[in-house]
C-alpha positions in Angstrom: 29.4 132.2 40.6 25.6 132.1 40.3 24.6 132.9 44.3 22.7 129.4 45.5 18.9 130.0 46.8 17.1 127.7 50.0 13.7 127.7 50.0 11.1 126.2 53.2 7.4 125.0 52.1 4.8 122.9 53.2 2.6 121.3 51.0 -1.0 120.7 51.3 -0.8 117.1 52.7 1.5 118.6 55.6 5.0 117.5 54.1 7.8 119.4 53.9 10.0 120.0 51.3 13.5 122.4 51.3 15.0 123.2 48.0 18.5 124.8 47.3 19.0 125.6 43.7 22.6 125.2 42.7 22.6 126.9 38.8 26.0 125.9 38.2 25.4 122.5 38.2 23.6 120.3 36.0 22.4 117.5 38.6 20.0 117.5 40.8 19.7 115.4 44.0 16.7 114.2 45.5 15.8 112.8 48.9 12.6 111.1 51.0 13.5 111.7 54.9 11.5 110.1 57.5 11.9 111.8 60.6 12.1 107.3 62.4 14.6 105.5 63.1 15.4 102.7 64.9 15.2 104.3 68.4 11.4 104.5 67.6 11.2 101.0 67.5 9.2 98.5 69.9 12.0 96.0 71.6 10.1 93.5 70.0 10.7 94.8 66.2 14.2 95.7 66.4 15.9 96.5 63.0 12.0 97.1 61.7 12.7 100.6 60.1 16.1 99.0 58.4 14.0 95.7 57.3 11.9 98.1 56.0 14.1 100.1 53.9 15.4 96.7 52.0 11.8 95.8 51.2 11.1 99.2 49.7 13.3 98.7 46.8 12.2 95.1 46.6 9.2 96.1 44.2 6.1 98.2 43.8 2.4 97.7 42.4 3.7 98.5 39.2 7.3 97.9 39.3 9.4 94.8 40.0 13.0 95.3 41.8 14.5 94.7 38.3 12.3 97.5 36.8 13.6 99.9 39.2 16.9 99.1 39.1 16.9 99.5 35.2 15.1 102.9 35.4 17.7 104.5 37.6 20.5 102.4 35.5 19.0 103.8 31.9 19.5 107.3 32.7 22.8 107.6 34.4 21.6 108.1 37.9 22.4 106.3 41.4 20.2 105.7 44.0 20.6 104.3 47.4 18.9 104.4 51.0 19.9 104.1 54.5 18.9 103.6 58.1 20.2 105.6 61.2 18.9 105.7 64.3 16.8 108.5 64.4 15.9 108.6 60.6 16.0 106.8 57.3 16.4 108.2 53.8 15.9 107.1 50.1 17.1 109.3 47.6 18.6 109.7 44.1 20.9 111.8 42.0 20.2 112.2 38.7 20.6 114.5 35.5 18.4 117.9 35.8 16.7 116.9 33.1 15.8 113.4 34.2 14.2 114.6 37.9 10.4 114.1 37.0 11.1 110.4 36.2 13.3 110.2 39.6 10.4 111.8 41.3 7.9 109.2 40.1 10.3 106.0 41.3 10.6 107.7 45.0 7.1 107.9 45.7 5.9 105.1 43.7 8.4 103.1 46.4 8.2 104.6 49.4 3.6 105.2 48.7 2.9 101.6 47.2 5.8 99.1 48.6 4.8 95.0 47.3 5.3 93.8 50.7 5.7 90.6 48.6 5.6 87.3 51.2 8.4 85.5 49.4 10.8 88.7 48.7 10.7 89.3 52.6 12.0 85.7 53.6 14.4 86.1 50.8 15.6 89.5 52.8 15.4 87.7 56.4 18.7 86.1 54.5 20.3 89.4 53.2 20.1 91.3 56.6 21.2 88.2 58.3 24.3 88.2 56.1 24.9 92.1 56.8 24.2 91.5 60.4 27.3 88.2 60.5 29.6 91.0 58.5 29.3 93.5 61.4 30.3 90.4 63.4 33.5 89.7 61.6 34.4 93.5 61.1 35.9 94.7 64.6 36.1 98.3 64.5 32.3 98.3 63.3 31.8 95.5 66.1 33.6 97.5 68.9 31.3 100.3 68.0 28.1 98.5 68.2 29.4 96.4 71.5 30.2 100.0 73.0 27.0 101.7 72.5 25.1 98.9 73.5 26.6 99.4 76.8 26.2 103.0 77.0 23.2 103.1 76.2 22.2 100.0 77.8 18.2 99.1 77.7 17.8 102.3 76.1 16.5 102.3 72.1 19.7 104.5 70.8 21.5 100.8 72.3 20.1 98.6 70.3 21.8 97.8 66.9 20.0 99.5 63.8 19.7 96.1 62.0 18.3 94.2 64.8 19.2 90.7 65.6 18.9 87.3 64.0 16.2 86.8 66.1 13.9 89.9 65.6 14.8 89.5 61.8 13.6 86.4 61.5 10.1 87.2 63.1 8.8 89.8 60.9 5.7 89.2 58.6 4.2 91.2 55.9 1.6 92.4 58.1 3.6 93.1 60.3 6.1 95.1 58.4 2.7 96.7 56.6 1.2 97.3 59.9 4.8 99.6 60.5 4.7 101.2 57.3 1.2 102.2 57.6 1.7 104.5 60.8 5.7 105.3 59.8 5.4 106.7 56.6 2.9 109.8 57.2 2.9 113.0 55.6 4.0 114.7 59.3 6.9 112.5 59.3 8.1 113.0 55.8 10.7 115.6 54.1 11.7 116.0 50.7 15.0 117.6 50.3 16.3 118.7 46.7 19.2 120.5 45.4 20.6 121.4 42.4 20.0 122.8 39.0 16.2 123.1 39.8 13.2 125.5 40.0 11.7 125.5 43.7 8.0 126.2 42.3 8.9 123.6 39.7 9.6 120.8 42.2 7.1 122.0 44.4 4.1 121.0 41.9 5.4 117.8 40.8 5.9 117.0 44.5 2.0 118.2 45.1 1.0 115.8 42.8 3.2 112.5 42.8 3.0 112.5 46.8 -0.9 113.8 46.9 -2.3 110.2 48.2 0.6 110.2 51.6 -1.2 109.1 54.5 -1.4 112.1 56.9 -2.0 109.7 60.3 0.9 110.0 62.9 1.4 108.1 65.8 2.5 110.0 69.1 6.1 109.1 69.7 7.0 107.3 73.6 10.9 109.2 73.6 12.8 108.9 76.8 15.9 110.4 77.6 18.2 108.0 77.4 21.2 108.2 80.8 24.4 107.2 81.1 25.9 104.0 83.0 29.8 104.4 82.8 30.8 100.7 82.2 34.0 98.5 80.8 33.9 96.0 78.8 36.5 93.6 77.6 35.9 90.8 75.0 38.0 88.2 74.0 38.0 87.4 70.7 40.7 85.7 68.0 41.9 88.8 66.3 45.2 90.0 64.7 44.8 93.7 66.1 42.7 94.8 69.3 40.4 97.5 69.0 39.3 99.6 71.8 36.2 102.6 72.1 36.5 105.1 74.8 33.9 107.4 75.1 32.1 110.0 77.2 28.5 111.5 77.3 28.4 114.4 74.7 26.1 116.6 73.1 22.7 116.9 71.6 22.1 118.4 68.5 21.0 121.7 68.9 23.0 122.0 72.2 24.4 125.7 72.9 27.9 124.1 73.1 27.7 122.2 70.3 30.6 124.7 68.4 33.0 124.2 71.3 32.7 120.3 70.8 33.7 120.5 67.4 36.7 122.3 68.2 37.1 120.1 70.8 36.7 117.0 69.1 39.4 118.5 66.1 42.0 119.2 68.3 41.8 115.7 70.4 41.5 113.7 67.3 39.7 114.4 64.2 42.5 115.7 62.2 46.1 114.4 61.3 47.7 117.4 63.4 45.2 116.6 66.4 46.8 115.2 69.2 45.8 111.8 69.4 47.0 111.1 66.4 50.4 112.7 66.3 50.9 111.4 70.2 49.8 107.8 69.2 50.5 107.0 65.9 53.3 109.5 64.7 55.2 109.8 68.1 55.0 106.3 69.2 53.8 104.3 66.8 51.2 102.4 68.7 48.4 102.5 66.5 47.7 102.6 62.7 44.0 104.0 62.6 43.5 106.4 66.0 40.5 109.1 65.9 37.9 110.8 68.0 34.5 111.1 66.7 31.6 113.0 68.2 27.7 110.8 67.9 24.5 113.9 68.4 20.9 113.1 68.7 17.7 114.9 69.5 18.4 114.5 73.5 21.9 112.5 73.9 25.4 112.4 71.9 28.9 111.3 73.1 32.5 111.7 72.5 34.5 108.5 71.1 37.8 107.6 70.5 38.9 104.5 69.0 41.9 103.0 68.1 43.2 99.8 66.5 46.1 98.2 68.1 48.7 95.3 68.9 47.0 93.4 71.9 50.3 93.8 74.2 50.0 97.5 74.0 46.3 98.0 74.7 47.3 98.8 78.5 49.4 101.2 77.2 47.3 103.0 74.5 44.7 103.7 76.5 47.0 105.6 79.1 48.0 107.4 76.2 44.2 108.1 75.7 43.9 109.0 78.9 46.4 111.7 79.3 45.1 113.6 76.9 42.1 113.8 78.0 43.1 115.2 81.3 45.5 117.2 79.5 42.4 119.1 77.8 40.9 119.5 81.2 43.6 121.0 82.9 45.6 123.2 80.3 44.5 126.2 78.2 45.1 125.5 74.4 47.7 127.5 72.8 46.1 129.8 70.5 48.1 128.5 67.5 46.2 125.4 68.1 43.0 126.9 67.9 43.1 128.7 65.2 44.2 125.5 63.7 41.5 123.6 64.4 38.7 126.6 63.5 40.3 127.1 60.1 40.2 123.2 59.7 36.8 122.7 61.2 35.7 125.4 58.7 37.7 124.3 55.3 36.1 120.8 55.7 32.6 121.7 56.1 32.7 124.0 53.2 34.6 121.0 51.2 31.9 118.6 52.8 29.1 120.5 50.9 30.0 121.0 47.3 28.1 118.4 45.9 24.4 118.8 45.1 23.7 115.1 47.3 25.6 116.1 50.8 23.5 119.8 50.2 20.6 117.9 49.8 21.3 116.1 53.1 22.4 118.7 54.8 18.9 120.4 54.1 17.1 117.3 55.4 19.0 116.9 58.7 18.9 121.1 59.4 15.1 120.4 59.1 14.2 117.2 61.1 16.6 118.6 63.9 16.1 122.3 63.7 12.8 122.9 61.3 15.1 126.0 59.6 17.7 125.9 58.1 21.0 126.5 59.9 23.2 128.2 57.2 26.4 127.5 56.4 27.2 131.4 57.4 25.7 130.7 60.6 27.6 127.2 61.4 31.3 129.3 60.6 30.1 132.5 62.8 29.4 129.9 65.4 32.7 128.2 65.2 34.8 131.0 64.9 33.3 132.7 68.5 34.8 130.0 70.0 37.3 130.8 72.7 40.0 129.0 74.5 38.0 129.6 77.7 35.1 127.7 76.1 37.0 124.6 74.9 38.4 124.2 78.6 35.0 124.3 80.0 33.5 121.9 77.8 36.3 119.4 78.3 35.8 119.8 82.0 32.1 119.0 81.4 32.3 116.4 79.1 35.8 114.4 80.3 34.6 114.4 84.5 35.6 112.1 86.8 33.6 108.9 86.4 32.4 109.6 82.8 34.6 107.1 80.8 33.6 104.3 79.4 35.6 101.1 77.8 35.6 98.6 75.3 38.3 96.4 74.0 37.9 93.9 71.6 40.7 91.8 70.9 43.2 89.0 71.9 43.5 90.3 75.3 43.5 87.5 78.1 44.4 89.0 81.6 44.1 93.0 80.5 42.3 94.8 83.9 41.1 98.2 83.2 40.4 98.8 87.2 38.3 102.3 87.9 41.4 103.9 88.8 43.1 103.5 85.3 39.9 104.9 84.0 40.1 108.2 86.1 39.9 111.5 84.8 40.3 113.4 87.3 
């Protein structure tokens, strides 16, 4: 197989752009980063950089949302955007030989947005609706109730798509105002991959994106800390669903390999051990996983569950155990070479489209600025030692760390500090 090139440049307005051409393939994938999220929003504009993202596809100068739409439709490609909290990104996948024409839709939306008065109070409706369907989905709900706590009055707390409330204040200044210092050359990188010619992409780039903006406002980013907490809601629900979690790592933490394997083993596979000792061995859950959450400065370690509401109690002692079980005994070394090999097989499986390359790319770059290669992630892995993954869980699962949610039908359930204990 052809070998697969990444290349690094900066372009004369100060944006960035990484390439990896992929010669075996004949699409290419195409993104706009913005190094914002919704953590860089004022309290006041919360869900701003999501709003945002909707109005961009809402029309251009020259194109309506229909004219878009069709562009992208007529040639076979898909496009899409999203919002996370500590970046946003439009992008497209399309045919090699259609990339100049998805080229010219990205820029012409995210340079020359409408900002159209009556599309925006039509959107105030759509967001509204997506925020009421996080409401009626728990195990998105439970997520969203937990980090508020854990990061309470911190940014990373606050739910990407805001509230009704700050939805329904935004104005087109307003939301042009936020455009205007958001979307800066500095804050912008393009990521490609696929059947492409770096140099190629490079000039079309120069030139579609020439008239960027190259202001940037200084960022205000604090740290945010940790407040252990519980909280139990009550609400009408056929299942209960509970988040327990722990502070984790940041990105580019030097433990940040251990975690993984940590995280595999405890429960982000079907052999890990949450969900063989909850689900296979007792049957007290259908969905059971850990998860691990990295920023810039902050992460955590989750583990949710969806269960019956009179085994909650139980579930979470479940939880518990295994936890302290990490702590306190040295993983046999069958089990971690399980969880290497399976923390390697699915990264290499994650990345053989051109789109999660092209991400990939992006994220390496707004977290790292060089790219972290895939050689580099398995050497990393693979040095990890049994000693490690006890340390880390020592670190990460201390007494006093955990925090609770439940969500669910569950009048009377206590979850005293002593229950909670890790130690």
């Amino acid at each position: 197989m052809a070998q697969s090139t990444i290349i690094r440049d900066v372009l004369p307005n100060g944006l960035r752009f990484v390439s990896e051409r992929m010669p075996h393939v004949r699409s290419v994938s195409i993104g706009v980063w913005l190094a914002r999220g919704s953590r860089h929003e004022p309290l006041d504009q919360n869900g701003i950089a999501h709003f945002v993202e909707h109005m961009l596809f809402k029309g251009t100068a020259t194109r309506s949302a229909e004219d878009i739409a069709q562009t992208i439709d007529s040639i076979g490609g898909h496009m899409d955007a999203f919002t996370a909290k500590e970046y946003a990104s439009y992008y497209i996948k399309v045919l090699d030989e259609h990339l100049p024409l998805a080229v010219d839709v990205l820029s012409d939306i995210v340079m020359r947005p409408a900002f159209n008065a009556d599309d925006i109070e039509r959107e105030k409706k759509v967001v509204t609706e997506e925020i009421k369907m996080v409401e009626d989905t728990p195990d998105d709900l439970v997520h969203e109730l937990f980090t508020e706590g854990f990061w309470r009055n911190h940014p990373l707390g606050r739910p990407i798509l805001g509230t009704r409330d700050s939805v329904e204040s935004f104005s087109a200044d307003g939301l042009r105002r936020y455009f205007g210092t958001t979307y800066s050359s500095p804050n912008i990188v393009i990521a490609a991959a696929g059947n492409i010619e770096h140099a190629e992409v490079r000039d079309l780039l120069a030139r579609t994106f020439e008239g960027l903006p190259g202001a940037n406002e200084a960022l205000e980013d604090t740290r945010p800390s940790v407040v252990p907490h519980v909280l139990i809601r009550n609400k009408e629900l056929e299942q209960s669903h509970v988040c327990l979690g722990t502070n984790g790592y940041q990105q580019d933490h030097d433990d940040r390999y251990s975690s993984y394997v940590l995280n595999t083993v405890l429960g982000g596979s079907m052999s890990s051990r949450l969900f063989q000792n909850v689900r296979e061995k007792r049957g007290l859950a259908y969905a059971v996983f850990s998860g691990l959450t990295s920023y810039r400065d902050a992460g955590s370690v989750t583990v949710y569950a969806g269960c019956a509401s009179d085994v909650v109690g139980e579930l979470i002692d479940v939880v518990i155990t295994e936890l302290r079980r990490l702590k306190d005994e040295r993983l046999p070394d069958s089990e971690l070479r399980r969880a290497k090999d399976h923390l390697k097989g699915s990264l290499m499986l994650s990345l053989e489209s051109t789109s999660s390359r092209m991400s990939h790319l992006a994220r390496q770059e707004i977290y790292f600025d060089r790219q972290v290669g895939l050689d580099e992630t398995l050497v990393g892995v693979e040095r990890v030692s049994t000693d490690d993954v006890l340390r880390v869980a020592r670190h990460l699962f201390a007494e006093g760390a955990l925090s609770a949610t439940v969500l669910g039908s569950v009048n009377g359930l206590r979850l005293p500090p002593e229950r909670l204990s890790l130690g």
